[in-house]
N, CA, C, O and CB atoms as a CASP TS submission, in Angstrom:
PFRMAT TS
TARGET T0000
AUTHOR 0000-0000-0000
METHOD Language model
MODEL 1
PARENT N/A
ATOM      1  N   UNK     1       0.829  -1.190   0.000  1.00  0.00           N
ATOM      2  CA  UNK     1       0.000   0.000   0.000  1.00  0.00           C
ATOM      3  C   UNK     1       0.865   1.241   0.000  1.00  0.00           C
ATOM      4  O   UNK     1       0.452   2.242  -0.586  1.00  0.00           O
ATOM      5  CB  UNK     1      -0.939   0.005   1.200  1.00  0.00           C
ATOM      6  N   UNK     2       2.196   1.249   0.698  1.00  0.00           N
ATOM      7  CA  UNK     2       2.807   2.399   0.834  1.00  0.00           C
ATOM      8  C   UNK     2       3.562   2.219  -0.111  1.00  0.00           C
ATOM      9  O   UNK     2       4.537   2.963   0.002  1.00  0.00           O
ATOM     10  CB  UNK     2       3.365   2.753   1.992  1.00  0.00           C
ATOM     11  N   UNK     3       3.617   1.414  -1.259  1.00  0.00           N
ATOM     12  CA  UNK     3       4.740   1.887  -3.108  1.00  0.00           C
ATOM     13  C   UNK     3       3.442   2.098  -3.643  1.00  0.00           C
ATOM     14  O   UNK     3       3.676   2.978  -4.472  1.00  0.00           O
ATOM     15  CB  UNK     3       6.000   0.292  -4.365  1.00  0.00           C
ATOM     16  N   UNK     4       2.106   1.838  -3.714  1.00  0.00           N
ATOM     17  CA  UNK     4       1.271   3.034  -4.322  1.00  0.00           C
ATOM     18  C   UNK     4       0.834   4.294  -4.054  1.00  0.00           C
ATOM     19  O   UNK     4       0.340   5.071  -4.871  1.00  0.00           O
ATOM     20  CB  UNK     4       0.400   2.747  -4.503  1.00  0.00           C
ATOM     21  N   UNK     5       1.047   4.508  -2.756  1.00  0.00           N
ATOM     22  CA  UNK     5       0.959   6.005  -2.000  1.00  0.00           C
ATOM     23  C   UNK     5       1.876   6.679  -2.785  1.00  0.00           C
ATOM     24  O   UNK     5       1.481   7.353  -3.737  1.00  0.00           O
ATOM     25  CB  UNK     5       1.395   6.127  -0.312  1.00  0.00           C
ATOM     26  N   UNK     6       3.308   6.565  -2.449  1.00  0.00           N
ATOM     27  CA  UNK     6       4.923   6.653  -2.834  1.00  0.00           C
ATOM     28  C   UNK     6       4.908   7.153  -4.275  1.00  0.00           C
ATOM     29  O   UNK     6       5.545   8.092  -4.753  1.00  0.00           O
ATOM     30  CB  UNK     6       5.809   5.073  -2.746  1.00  0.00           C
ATOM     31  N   UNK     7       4.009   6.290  -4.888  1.00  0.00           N
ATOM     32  CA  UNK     7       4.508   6.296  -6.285  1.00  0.00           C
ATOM     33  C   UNK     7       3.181   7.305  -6.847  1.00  0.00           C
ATOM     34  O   UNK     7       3.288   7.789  -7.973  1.00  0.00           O
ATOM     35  CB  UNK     7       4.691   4.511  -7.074  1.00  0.00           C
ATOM     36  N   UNK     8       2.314   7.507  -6.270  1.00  0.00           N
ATOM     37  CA  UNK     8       1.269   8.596  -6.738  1.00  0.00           C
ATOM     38  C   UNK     8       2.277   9.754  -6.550  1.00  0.00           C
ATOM     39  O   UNK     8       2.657  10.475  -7.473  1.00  0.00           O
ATOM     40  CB  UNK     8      -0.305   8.748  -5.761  1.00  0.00           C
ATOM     41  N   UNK     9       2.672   9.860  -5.260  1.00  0.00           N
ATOM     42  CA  UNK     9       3.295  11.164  -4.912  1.00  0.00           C
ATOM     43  C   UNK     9       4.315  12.015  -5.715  1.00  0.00           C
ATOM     44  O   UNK     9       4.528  13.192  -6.005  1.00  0.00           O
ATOM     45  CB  UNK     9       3.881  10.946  -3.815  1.00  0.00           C
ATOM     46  N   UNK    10       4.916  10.563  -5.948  1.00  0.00           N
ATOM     47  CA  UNK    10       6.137  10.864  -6.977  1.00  0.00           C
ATOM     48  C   UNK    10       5.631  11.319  -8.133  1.00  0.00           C
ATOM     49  O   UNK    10       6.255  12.330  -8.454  1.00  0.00           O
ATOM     50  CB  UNK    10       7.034   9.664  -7.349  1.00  0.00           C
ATOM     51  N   UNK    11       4.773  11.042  -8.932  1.00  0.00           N
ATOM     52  CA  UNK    11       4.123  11.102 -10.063  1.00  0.00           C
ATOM     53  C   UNK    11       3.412  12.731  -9.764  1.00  0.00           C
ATOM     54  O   UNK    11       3.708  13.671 -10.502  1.00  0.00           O
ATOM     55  CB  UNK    11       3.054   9.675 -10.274  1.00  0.00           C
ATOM     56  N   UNK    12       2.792  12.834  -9.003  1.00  0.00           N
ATOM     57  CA  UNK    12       2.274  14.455  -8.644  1.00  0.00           C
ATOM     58  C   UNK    12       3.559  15.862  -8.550  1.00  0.00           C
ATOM     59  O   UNK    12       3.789  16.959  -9.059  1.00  0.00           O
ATOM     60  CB  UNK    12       1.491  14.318  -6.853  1.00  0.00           C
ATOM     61  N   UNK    13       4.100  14.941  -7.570  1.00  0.00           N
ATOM     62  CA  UNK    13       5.823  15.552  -7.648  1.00  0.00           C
ATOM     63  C   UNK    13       6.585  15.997  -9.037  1.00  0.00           C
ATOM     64  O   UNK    13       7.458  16.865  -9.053  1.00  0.00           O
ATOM     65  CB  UNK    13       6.864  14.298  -7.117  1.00  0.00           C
ATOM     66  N   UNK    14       6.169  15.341 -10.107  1.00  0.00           N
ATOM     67  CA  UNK    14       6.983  15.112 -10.957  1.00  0.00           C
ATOM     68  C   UNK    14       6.736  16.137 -12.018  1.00  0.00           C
ATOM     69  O   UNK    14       5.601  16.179 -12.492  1.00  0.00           O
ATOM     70  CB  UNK    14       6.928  13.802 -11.320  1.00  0.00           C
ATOM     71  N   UNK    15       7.935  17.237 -12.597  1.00  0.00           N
ATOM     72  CA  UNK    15       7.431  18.236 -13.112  1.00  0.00           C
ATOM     73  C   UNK    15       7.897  18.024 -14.300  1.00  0.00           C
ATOM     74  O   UNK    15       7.371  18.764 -15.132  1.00  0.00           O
ATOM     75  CB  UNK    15       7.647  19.408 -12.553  1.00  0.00           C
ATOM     76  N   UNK    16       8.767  17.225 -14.769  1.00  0.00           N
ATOM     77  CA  UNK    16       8.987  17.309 -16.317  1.00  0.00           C
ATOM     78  C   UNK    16       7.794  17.232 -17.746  1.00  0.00           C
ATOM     79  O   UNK    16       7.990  17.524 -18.926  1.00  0.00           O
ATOM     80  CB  UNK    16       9.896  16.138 -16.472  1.00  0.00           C
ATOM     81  N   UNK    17       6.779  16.817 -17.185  1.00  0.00           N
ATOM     82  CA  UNK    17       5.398  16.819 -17.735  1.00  0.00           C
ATOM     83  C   UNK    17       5.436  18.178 -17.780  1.00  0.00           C
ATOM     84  O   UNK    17       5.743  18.507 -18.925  1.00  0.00           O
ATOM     85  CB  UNK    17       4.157  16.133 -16.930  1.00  0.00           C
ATOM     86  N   UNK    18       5.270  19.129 -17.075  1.00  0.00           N
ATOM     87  CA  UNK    18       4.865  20.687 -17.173  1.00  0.00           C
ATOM     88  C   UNK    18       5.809  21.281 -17.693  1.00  0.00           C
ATOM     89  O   UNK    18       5.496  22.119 -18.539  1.00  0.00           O
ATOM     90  CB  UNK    18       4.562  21.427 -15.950  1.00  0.00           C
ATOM     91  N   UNK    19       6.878  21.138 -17.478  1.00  0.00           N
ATOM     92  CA  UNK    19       8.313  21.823 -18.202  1.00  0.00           C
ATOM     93  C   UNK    19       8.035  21.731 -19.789  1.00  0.00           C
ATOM     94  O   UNK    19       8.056  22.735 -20.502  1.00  0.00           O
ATOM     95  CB  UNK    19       9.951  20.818 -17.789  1.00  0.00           C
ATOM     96  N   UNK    20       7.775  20.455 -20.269  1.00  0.00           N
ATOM     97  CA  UNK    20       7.360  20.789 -21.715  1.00  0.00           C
ATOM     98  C   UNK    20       6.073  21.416 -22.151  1.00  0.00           C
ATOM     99  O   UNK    20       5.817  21.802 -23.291  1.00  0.00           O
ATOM    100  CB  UNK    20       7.376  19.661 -22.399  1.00  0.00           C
ATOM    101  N   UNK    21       5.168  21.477 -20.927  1.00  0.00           N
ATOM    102  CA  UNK    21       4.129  21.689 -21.724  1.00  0.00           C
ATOM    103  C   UNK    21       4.471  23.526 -21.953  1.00  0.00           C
ATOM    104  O   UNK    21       4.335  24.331 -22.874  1.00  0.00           O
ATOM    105  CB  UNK    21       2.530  21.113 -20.898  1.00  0.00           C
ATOM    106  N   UNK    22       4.944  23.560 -20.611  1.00  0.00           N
ATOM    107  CA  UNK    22       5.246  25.522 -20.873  1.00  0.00           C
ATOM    108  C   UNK    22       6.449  25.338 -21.994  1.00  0.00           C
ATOM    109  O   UNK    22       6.362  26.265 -22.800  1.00  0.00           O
ATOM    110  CB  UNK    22       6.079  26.721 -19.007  1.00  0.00           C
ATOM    111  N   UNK    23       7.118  24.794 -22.189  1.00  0.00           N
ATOM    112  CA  UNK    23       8.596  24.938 -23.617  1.00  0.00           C
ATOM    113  C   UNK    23       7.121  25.118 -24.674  1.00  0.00           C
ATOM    114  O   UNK    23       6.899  26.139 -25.325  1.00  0.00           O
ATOM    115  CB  UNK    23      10.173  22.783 -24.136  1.00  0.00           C
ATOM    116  N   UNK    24       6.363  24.089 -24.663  1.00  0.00           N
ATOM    117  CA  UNK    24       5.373  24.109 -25.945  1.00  0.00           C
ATOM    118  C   UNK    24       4.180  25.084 -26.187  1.00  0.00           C
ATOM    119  O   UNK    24       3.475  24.935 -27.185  1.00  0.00           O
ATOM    120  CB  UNK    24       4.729  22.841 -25.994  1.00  0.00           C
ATOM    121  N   UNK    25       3.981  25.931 -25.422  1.00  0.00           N
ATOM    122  CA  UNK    25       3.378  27.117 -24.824  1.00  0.00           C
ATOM    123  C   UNK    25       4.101  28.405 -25.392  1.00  0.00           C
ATOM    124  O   UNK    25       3.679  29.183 -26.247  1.00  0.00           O
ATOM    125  CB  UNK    25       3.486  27.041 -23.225  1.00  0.00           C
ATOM    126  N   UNK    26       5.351  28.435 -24.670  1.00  0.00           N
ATOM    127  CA  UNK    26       6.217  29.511 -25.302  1.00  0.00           C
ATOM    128  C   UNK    26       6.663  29.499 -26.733  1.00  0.00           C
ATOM    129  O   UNK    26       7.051  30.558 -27.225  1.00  0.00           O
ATOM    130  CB  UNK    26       7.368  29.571 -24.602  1.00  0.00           C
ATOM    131  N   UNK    27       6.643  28.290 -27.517  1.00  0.00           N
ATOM    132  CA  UNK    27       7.371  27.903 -28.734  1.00  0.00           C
ATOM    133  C   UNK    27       5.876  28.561 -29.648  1.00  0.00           C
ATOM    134  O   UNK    27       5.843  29.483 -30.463  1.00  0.00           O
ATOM    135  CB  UNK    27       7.920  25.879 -28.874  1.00  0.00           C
ATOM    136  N   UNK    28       4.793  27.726 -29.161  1.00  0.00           N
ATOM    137  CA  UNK    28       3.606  28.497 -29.769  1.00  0.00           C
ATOM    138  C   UNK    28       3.351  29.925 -29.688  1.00  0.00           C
ATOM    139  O   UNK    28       2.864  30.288 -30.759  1.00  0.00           O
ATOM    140  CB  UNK    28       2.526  28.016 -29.285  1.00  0.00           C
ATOM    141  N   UNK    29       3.473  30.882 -28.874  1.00  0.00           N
ATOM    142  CA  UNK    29       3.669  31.918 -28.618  1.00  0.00           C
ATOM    143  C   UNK    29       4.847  32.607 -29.777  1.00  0.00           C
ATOM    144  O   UNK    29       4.731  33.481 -30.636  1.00  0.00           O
ATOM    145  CB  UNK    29       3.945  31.825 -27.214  1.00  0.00           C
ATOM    146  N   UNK    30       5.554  32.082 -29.504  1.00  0.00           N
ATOM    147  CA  UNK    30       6.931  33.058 -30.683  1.00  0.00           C
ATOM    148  C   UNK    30       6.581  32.832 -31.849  1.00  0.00           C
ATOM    149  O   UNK    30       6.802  33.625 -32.765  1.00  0.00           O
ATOM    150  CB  UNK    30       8.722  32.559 -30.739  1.00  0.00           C
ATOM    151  N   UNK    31       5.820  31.412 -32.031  1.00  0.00           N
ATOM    152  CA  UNK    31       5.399  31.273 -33.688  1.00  0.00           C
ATOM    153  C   UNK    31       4.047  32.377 -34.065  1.00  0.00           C
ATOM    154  O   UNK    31       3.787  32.899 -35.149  1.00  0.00           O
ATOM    155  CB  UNK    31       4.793  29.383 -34.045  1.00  0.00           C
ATOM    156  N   UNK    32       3.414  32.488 -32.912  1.00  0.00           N
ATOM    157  CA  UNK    32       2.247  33.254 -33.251  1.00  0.00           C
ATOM    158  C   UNK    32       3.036  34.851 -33.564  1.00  0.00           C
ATOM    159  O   UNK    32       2.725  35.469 -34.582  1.00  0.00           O
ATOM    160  CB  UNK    32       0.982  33.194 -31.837  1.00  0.00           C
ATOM    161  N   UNK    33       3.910  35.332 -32.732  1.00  0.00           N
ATOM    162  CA  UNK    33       4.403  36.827 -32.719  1.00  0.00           C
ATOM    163  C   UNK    33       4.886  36.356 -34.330  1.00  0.00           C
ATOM    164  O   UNK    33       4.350  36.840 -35.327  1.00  0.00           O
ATOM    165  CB  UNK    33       5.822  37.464 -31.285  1.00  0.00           C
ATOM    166  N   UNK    34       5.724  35.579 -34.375  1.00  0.00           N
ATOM    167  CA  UNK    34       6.556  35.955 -35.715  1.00  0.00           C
ATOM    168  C   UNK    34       5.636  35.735 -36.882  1.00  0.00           C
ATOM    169  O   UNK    34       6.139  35.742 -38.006  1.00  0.00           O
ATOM    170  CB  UNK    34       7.954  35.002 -35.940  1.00  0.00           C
ATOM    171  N   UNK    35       4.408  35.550 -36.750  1.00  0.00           N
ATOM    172  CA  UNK    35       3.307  34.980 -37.597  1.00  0.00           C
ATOM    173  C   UNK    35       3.066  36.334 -38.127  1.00  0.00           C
ATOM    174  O   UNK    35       3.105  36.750 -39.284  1.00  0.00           O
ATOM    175  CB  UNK    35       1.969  34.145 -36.844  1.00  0.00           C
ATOM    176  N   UNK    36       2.750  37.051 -36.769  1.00  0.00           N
ATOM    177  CA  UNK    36       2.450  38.620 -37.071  1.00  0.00           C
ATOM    178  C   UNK    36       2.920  39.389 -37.438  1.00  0.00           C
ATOM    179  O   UNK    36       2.315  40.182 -38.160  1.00  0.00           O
ATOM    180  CB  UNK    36       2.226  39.243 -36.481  1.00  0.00           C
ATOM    181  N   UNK    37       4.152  39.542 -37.152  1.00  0.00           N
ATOM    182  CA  UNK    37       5.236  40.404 -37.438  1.00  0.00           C
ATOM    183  C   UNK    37       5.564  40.100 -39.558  1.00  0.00           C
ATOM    184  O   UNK    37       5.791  40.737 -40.587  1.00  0.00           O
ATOM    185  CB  UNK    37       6.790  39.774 -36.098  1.00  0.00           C
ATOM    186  N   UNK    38       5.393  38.925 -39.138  1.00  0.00           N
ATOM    187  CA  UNK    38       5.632  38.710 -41.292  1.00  0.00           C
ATOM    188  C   UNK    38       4.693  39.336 -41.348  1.00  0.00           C
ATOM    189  O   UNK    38       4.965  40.510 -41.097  1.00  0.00           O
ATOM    190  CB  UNK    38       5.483  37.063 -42.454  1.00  0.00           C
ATOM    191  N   UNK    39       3.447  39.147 -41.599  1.00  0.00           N
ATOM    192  CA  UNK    39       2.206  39.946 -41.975  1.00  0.00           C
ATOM    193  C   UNK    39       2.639  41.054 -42.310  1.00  0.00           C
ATOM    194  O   UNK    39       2.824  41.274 -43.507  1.00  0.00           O
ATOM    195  CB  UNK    39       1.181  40.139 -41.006  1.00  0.00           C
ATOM    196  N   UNK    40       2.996  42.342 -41.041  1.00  0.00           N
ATOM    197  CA  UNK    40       3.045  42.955 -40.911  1.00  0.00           C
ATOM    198  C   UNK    40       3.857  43.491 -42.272  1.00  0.00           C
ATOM    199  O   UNK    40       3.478  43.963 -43.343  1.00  0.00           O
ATOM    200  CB  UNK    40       3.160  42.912 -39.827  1.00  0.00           C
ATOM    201  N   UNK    41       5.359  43.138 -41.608  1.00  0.00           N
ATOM    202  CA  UNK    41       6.189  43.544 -43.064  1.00  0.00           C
ATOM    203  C   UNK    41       5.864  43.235 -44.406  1.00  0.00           C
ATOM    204  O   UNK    41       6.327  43.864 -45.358  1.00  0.00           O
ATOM    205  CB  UNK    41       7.417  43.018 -43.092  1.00  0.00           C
ATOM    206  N   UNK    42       4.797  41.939 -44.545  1.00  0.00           N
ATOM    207  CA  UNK    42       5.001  41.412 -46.143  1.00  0.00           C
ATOM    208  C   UNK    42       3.289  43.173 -46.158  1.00  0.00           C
ATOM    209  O   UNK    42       3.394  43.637 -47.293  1.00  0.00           O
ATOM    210  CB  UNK    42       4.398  38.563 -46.727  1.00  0.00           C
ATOM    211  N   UNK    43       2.693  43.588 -45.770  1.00  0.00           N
ATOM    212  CA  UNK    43       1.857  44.128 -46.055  1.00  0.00           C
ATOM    213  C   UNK    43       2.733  45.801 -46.390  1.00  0.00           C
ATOM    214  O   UNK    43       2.324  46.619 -47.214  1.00  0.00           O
ATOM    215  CB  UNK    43       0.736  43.837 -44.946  1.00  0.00           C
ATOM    216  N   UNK    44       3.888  45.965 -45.578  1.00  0.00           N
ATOM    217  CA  UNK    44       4.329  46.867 -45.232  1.00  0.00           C
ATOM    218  C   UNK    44       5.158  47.140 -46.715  1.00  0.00           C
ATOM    219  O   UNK    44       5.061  48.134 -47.435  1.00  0.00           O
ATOM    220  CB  UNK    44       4.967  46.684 -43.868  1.00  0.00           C
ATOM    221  N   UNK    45       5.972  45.963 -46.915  1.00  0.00           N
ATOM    222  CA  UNK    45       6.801  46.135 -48.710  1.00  0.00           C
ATOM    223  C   UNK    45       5.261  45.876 -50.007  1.00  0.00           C
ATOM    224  O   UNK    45       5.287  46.244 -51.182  1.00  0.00           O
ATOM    225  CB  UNK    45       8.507  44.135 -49.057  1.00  0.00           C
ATOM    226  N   UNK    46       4.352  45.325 -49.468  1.00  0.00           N
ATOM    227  CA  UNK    46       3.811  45.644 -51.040  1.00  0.00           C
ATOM    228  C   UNK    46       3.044  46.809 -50.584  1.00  0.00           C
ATOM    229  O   UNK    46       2.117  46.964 -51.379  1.00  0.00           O
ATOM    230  CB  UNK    46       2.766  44.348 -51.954  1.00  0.00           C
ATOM    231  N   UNK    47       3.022  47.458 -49.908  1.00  0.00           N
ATOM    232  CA  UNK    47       2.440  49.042 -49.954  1.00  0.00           C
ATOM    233  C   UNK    47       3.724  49.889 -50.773  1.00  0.00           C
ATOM    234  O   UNK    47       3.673  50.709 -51.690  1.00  0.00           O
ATOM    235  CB  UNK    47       2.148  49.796 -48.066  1.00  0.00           C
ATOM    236  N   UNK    48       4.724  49.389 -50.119  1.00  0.00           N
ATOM    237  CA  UNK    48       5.953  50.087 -50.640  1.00  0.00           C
ATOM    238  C   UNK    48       6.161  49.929 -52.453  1.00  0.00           C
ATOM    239  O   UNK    48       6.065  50.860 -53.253  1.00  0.00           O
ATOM    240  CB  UNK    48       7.326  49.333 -49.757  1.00  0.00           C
ATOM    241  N   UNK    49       6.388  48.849 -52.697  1.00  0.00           N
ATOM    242  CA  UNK    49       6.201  48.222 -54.297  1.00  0.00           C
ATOM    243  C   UNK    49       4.806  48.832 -54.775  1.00  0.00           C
ATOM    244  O   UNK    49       4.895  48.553 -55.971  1.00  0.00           O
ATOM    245  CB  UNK    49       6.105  46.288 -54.370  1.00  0.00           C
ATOM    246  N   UNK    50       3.692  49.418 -54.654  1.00  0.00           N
ATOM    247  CA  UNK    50       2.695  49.694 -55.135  1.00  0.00           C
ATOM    248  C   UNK    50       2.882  51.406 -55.039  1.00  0.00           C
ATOM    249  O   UNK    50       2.055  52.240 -55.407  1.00  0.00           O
ATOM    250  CB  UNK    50       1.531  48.921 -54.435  1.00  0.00           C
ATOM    251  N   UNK    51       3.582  51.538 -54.722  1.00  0.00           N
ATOM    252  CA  UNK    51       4.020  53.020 -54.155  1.00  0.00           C
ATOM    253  C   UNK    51       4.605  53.520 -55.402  1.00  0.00           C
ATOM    254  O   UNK    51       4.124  54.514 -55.944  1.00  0.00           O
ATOM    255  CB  UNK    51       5.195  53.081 -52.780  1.00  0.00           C
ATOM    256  N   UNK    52       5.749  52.812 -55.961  1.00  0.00           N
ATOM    257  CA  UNK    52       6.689  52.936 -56.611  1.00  0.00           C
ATOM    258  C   UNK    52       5.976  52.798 -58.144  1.00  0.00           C
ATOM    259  O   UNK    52       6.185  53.595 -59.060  1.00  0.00           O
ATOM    260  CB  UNK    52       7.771  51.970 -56.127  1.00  0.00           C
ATOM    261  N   UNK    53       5.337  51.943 -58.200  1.00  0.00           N
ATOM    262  CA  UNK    53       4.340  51.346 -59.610  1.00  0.00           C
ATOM    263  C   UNK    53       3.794  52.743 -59.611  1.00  0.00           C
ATOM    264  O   UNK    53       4.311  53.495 -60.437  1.00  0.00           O
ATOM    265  CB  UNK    53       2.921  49.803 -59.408  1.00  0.00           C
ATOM    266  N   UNK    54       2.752  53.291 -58.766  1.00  0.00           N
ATOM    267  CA  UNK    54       2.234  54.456 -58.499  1.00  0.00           C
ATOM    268  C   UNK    54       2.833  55.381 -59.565  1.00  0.00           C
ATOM    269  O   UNK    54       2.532  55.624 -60.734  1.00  0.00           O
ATOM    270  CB  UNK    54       2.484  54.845 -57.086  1.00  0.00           C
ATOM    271  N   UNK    55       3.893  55.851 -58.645  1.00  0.00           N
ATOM    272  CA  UNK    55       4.944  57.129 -58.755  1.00  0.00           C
ATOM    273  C   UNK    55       5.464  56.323 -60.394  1.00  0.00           C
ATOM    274  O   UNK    55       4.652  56.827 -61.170  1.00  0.00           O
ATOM    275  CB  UNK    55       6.533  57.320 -57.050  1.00  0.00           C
ATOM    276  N   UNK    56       6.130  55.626 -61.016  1.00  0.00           N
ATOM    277  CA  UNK    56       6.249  55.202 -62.524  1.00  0.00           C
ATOM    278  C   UNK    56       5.428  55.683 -63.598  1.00  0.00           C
ATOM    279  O   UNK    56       5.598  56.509 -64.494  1.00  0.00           O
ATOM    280  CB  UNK    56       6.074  53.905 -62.631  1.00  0.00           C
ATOM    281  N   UNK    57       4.341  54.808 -63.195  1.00  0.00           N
ATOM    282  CA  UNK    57       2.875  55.392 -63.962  1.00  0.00           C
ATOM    283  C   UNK    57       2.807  56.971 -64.340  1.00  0.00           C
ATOM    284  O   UNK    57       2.880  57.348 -65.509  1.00  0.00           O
ATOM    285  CB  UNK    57       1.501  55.162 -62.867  1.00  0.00           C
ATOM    286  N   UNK    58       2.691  57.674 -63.467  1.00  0.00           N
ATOM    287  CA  UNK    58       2.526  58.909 -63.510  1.00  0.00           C
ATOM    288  C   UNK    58       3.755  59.331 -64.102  1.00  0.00           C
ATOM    289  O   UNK    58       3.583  60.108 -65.042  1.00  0.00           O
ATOM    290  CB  UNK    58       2.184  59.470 -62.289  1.00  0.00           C
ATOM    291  N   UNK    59       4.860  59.073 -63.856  1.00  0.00           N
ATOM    292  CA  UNK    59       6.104  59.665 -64.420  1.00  0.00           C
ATOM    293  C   UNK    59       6.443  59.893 -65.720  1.00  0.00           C
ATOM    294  O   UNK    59       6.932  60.818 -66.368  1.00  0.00           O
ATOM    295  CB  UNK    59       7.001  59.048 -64.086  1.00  0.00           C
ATOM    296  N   UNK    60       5.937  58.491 -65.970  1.00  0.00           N
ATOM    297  CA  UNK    60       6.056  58.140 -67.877  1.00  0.00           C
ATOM    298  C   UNK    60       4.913  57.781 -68.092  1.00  0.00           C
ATOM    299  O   UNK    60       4.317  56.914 -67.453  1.00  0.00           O
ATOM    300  CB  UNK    60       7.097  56.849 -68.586  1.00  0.00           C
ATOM    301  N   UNK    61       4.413  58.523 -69.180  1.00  0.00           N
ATOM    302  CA  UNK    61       3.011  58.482 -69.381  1.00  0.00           C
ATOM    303  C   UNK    61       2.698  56.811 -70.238  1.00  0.00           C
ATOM    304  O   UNK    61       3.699  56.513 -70.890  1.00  0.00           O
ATOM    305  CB  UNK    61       2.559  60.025 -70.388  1.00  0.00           C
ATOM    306  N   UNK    62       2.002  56.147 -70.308  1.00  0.00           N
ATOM    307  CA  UNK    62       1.176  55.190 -71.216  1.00  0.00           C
ATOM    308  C   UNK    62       1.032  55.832 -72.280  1.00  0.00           C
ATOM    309  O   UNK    62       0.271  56.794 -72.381  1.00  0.00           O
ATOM    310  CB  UNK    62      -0.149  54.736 -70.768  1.00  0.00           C
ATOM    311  N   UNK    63       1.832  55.326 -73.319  1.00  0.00           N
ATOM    312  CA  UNK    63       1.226  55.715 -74.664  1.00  0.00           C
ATOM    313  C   UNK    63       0.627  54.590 -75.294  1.00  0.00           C
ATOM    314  O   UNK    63       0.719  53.377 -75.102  1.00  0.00           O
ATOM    315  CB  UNK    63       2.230  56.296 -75.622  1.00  0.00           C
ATOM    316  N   UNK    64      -0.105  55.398 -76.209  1.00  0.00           N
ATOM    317  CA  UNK    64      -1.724  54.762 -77.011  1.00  0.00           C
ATOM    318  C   UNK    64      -1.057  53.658 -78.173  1.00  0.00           C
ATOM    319  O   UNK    64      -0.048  53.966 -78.808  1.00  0.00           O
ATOM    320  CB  UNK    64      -2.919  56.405 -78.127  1.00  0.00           C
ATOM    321  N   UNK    65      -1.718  52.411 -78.351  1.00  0.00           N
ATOM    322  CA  UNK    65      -1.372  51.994 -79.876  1.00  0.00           C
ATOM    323  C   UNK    65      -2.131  52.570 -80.469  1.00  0.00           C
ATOM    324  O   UNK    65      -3.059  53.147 -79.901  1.00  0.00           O
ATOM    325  CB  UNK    65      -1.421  50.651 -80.354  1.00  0.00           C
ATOM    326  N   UNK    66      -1.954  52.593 -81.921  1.00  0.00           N
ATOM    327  CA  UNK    66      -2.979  53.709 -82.937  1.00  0.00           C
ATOM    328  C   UNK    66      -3.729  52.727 -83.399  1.00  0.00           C
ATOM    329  O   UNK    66      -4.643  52.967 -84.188  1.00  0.00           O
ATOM    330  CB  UNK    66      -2.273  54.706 -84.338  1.00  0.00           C
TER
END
């Protein structure tokens, strides 16, 4: 009776179960920030690239085929 007491305890005791679950917590976390952060920039350069198309256009006009 007292190596199943013992061995519950130990098992309650026992934190390497939680150690990964927070590593896998935090790992999800940085993937989510860096998830955002691309967004961010990939939205940030094609504003920039559409900027530039913009400013072209206007610079040199479109000419007509006849």
């Amino acid at each position: 009776m007292s190596t199943i007491t013992s061995a519950i305890k130990a098992f309650i005791a026992d934190e390497n179960g939680v150690t990964a679950i927070e590593y896998g917590l935090i790992a999800a976390l940085i993937g989510v920030a860096m998830a955002t952060v691309a967004d961010e920039v990939g939205d940030g350069i094609k504003r920039a690239f559409e900027q530039i198309r913009d400013s072209i256009n206007t610079a040199v006009p479109a000419t007509t085929a006849p």
